[in-house]
Every structure is written in C-alpha cells, then in structure tokens.
N, C-alpha and C positions, 0 to 999 in steps of 0.2 A: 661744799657749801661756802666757804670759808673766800675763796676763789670769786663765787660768784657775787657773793657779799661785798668785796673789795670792789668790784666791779657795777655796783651800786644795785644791785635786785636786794629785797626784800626776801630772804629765805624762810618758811616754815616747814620744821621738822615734825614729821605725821609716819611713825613706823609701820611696817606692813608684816615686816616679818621677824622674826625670833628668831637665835640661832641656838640649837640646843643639842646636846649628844646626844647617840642613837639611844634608845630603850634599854635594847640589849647591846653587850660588845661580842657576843657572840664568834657570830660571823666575821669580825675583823679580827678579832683575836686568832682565832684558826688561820686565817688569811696571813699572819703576822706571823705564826709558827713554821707553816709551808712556804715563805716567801722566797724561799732557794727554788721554788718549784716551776715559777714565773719567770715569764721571756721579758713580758712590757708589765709596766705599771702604768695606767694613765689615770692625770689627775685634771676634773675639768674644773676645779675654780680652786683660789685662797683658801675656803675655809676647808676644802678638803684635803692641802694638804696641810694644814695647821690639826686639824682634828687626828688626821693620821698619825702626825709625826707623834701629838703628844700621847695616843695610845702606846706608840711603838716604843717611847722612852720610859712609860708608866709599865710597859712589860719586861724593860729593863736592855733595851738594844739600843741601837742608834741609826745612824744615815749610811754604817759600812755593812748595814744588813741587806744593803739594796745594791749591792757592787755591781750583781749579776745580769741584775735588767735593766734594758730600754726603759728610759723613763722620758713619758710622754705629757706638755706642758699645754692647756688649751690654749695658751697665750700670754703675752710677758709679765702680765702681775703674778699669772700664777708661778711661772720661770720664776719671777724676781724672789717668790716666796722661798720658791723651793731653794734657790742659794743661802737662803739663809739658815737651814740647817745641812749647808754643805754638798747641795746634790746641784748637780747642774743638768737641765735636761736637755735631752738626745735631739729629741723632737718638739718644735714650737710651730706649727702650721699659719702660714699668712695672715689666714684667716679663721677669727677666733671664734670655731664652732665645732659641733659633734663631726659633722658631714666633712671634714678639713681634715679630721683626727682621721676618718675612715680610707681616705682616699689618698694622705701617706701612707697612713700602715699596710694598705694592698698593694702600694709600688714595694714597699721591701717584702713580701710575702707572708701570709697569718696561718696557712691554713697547719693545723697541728701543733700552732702555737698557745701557751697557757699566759693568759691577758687580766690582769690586775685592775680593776676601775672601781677607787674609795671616792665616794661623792656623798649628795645626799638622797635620803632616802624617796625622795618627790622628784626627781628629777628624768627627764624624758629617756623614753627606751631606743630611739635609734641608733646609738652607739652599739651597744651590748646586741642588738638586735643583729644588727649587717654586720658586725665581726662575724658572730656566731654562725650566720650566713653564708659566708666566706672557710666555713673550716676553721676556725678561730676558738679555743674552750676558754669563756670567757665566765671569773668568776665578780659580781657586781656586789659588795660590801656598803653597808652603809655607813658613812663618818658621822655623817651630822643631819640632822632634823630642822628643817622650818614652820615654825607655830604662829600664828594670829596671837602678836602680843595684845595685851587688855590698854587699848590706846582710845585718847577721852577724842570724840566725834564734833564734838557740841559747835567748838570754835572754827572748826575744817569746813564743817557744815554752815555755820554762819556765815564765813569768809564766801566760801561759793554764793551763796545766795545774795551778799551785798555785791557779787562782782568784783574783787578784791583780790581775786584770787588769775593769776596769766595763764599760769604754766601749771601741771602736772607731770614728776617726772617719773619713769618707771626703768626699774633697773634688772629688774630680771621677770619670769612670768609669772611666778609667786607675789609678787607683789602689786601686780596686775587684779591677781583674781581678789586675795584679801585685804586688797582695797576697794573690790565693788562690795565683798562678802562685809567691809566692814560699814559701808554704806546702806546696807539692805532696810527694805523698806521707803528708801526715798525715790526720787526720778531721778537716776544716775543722770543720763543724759538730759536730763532739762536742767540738772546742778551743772554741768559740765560743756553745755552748750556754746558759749562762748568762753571757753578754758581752753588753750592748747595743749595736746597730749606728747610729749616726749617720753624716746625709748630707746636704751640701752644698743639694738640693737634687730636684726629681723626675727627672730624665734618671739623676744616680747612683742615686737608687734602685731605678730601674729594673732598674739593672744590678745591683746588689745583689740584688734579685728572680731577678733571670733564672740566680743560680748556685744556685740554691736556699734563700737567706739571707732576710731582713727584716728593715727602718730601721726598728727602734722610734722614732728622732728623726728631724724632717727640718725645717731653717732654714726659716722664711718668707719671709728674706730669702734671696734664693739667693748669697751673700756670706760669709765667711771672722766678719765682723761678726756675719752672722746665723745661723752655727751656734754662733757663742761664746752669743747669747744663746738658743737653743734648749735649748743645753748646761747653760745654766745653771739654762734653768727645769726645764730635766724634774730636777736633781738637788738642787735648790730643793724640789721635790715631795717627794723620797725623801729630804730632811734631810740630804744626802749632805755637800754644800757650804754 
C-alpha cells in the first residue's frame, strides 16, 4: 500500500480475511512428532510456514527437525520466509502454483513417498489430490485458519456508490468470496460496475469469474510485488498515477 501511496493512489484499507490458528493442533502435532517419517514437506504460502514453524518451536524442536526432507517452497516469499528460520528450500517452482508443485515433484518421482503439506484449512485440494493420484501418501495438516473479520461496510459501500472508488484488489480467493459475503444484500455488480477488479493471480481470478465478476488486471508475478506492479502499469496507461 505504502508503494502505491508514494506513487500518488489513494489507498483504502477494507480486510477480508483473518488469520487465525487452527481449532485443534491435533493433527500438526502428530505430524510434528512423525516428521522423521516424511520425504517432502511443502509449504504453499508465508503464513504456513510461520504457523508451522512456531507450533514446532512451542513443541520444543527447531529447523534441524527437518534435516531429512525435501522441502518444497510455492514461491520466493514463501522461500524468503522459510530462510528465515534457517531452511532453505529444495524446490521453488517458476511458477507460483499448486499445479507447478505437482509437476516437479513427478519429474523426481512420488510414488511410495510420505508428503508433508501444513497450510490452511480452506484451501484447494488439487495438490493433496494429484500427489495422492500419483502414489504419493500424502498427509494435509492444518496451520492456520481464515475468518471474515467483523470489518465496518458503511464507508466501502458509500465510496462505491459516489464512484470514488478505481480499483478493487484481491489477493487470494478467500478474499474474493468474503468480500462479496461481506457485501451481501447489496447489487455487488451495480456497486462495482464501473470499479476495476485486480488479482493476485489465475486461481483468484477464477474465483472472481465464477461469482459473476471480471479481473480487468491480473500480476504476472503471482506475488503481493507483482500486483503492485500490474497496478501500476494498467494506471501508468490511464495517466492515473
């Protein structure tokens, strides 16, 4: 935000999502006990391995718990993250998606292997799905939870309606959907009509698609980096900024 601010937009901040520990630690604790058990760990975002790491130090281990496996990065924040409690990962795929993770890990071979994915609890099954596919025994733990935080509509909703509003940005699908769920009741698309929709990336736009909408922008880079510079070129275009 900070970024685009300097670069003269008008920012307003309207959260969609919460980040919260799982329920239970159940399932990652077990997961955390076994972990000598595991070929690959893959981690598809920041906060999973933040959430991870800090269960794994709150069970009293560290980063040399994980000597043994492949550890798989969706992409360089989550890499960058992971350096920072001392792992450097194996595998960082081109391109920052489930379908990217799948289709290195079947060049080096899965089938009979035991496969690690701490994420969160809402997020899409094709990974865990096509490993498993492949021969792969794949155990899916949940780190962290995303919630519809209790965020005031009143002014979002006015700003749309004076036209005041350019841009809508979406950063993952979750925040896609509990931004129409936090709209409900109104004419999304008559609030949004003349609003352009940017997006993270193809998986959010798809969601974006599927509620009846369209990502006039969408990052190359599938990265927080690379919708700032999307953002800036489409508005770069339009003399905006």
């Amino acid at each position: 935000m900070k970024i685009l601010e300097e670069s003269g937009a008008e920012c307003l901040e309207f959260p969609t999502i919460k980040i919260i520990p799982p329920e239970s630690w159940g399932a990652m604790d077990k997961s955390i006990e076994s972990i000598l058990e595991y070929q690959w760990i893959i981690f598809t975002s920041v906060n999973g391995v933040k959430y991870f790491f800090k269960r794994l130090m709150q069970k009293g281990y560290d980063s040399r718990r994980l000597a043994q496996a492949g550890i798989v990065a969706i992409g360089p924040k989550t890499a960058s993250t992971l350096k920072d409690y001392g792992i450097m990962a194996d595998i960082v795929p081109d391109s920052y998606r489930a379908e990217s993770i799948i289709s290195v890990l079947l060049a080096k071979g899965i089938n009979g292997q035991k496969i690690l994915i701490p994420r969160a609890r809402e997020a899409r099954d094709i990974l865990p799905a096509e490993l498993l596919k492949y021969g792969a025994i794949v155990d899916v733990v949940t780190a962290y939870e995303t919630v519809m935080p209790e965020s005031e509509t009143k002014e979002i909703i006015n700003r749309l309606l004076s036209g005041t509003i350019d841009m809508v940005t979406f950063t993952s699908s979750s925040t896609v959907t509990n931004f129409l769920k936090m709209l409900k009741g109104h004419d999304v698309k008559n609030l949004l009509k003349n609003v352009a929709l940017a997006s993270i990336g193809p998986i959010t736009s798809d969601t974006i698609i599927k509620n009846g909408l369209y990502a006039k922008v969408e990052a190359g880079e599938f990265t927080i980096d690379g919708l700032i510079t999307a953002l800036k070129g489409y508005f770069a275009e339009k003399e905006v900024i």
